[in-house]
Every structure is written in structure tokens, then in C-alpha cells.
C-alpha positions in Angstrom: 27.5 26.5 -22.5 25.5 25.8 -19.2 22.5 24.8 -20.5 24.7 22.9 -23.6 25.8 20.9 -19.9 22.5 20.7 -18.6 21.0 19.0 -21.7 24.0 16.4 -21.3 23.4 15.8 -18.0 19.7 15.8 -18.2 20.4 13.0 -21.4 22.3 10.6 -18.6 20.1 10.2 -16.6 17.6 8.8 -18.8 18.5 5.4 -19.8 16.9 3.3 -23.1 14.2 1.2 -22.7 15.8 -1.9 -23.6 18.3 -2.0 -20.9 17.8 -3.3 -17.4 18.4 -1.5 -14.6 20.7 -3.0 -11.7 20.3 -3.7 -8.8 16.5 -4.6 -9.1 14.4 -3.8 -6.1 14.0 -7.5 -4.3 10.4 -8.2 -2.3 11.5 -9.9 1.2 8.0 -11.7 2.0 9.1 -12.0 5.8 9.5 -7.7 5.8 6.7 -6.2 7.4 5.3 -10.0 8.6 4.9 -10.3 12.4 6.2 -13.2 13.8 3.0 -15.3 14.4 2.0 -15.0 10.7 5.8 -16.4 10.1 5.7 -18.8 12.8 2.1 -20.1 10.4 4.1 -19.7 7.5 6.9 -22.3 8.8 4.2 -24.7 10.0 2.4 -24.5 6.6 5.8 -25.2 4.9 6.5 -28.3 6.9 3.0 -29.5 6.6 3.3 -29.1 2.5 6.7 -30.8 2.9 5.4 -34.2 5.0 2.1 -33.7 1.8 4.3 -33.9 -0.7 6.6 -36.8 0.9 4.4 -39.2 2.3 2.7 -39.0 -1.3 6.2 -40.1 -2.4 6.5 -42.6 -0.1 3.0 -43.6 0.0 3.3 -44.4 -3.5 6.5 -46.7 -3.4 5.2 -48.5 -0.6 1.9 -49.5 -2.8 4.1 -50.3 -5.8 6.0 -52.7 -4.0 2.5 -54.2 -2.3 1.6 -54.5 -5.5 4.4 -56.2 -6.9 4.1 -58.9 -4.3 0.6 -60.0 -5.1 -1.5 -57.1 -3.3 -4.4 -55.3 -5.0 -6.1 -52.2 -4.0 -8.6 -51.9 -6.8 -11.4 -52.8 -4.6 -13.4 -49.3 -3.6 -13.8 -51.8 -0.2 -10.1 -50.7 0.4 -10.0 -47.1 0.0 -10.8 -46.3 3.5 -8.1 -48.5 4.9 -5.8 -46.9 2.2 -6.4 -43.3 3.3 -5.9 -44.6 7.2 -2.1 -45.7 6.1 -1.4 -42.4 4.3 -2.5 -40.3 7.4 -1.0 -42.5 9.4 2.4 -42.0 7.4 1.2 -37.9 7.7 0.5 -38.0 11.1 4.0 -40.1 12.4 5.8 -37.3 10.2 4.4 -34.2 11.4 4.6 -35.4 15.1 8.0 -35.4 14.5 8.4 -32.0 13.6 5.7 -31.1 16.5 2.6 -30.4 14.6 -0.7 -32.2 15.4 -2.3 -34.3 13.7 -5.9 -35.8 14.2 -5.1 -38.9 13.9 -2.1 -38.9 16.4 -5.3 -38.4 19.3 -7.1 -41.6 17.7 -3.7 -43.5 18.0 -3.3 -42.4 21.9 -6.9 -43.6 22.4 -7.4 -46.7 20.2 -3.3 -48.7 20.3 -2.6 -50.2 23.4 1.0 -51.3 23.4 2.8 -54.2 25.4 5.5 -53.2 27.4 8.3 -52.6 24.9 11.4 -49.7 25.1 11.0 -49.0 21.1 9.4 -49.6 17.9 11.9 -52.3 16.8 10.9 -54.2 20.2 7.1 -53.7 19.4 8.4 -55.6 15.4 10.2 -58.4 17.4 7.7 -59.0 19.9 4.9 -59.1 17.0 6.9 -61.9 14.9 6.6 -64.1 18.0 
């Protein structure tokens, strides 16, 4: 009768192969990750994030341009182009304290009146 038992037992613990077993092991990508490679991790996230976003944005703002009469067809424009969507990148990510090249040209090349804010810097230019 024991080894009657032992068979049963033995037969339990073997399960079919069409059923799933639960709980299924779950892979934590931050276990075993120091914290620099996490801390490059976040700032690759957030610089994907502002990618993906100023594309979106990018893209309405030329729509609309381009509803009011503006073309960009002209390979003469692509440059300038590029300059506003890394512009858009580079005011984002400064925001979430990540350089940017172009946020060193800006520093360099913009010399501002003296104004307290951007909305200052719009009303002083429509003067």
C-alpha cells in the first residue's frame, strides 16, 4: 500500500501540459540594477517622453501654420524647421533638468530686454 501512496503522490505533483502554472515568476528590470544605471534609465524615459511629445505638438503647430497660409515645402526651410522642434525639445527637457545643446546656444545667442516673464517678453514684442 505504500508505494500504491507513493505513486499517487508522485502523480500530483506532475501537472498536464496544457495548464498554467500560478503565480508565474515576474522579471523586476530595476532588481539587480544599481542606481546610476536607473537614475540613466529615468533620464532616457523622460527624454523619449519630451521625443514623442514635441513630435505631437510639433505637428499640430504646422497644421495649423499651414492652415493659415504657411508652406514648408521649400528644402530652404528645413533647417529653420528642425531649429523650432529642438527648440520645443530643448524648453521641455530643461524643464525636467536635462541638457539640451541647444539650451547653451540660447544662453549665448538671445539677449532679452528687461522683462519679469515670458508673457512680458509677448507684450513688450507686440509694441
Amino acid at each position: 500500500m505504500e508505494d500504491n501512496t507513493q505513486l499517487q503522490n508522485e502523480g500530483v505533483d506532475e501537472v498536464p501540459s496544457n495548464v498554467i502554472k500560478f503565480p508565474k515568476p515576474h522579471k523586476n528590470p530595476f532588481v539587480g540594477s544599481n542606481l546610476e544605471e536607473l537614475i540613466l534609465q529615468a533620464a532616457q524615459n523622460k527624454m523619449d517622453f519630451v521625443s514623442f511629445l514635441s513630435a505631437e505638438l510639433i505637428e499640430e503647430l504646422f497644421y495649423k501654420l499651414s492652415i493659415m497660409g504657411f508652406t514648408f515645402d521649400d528644402p530652404d526651410y528645413i533647417k529653420d524647421s528642425v531649429l523650432v522642434v529642438e527648440a520645443v525639445k530643448s524648453l521641455m527637457l530643461k524643464t525636467m533638468g536635462i541638457e539640451h545643446s541647444l539650451q547653451h546656444a540660447a544662453e549665448k545667442l538671445i539677449e532679452l530686454p528687461d522683462i519679469d516673464s515670458f508673457e512680458d517678453y509677448l507684450d513688450d514684442d507686440e509694441e
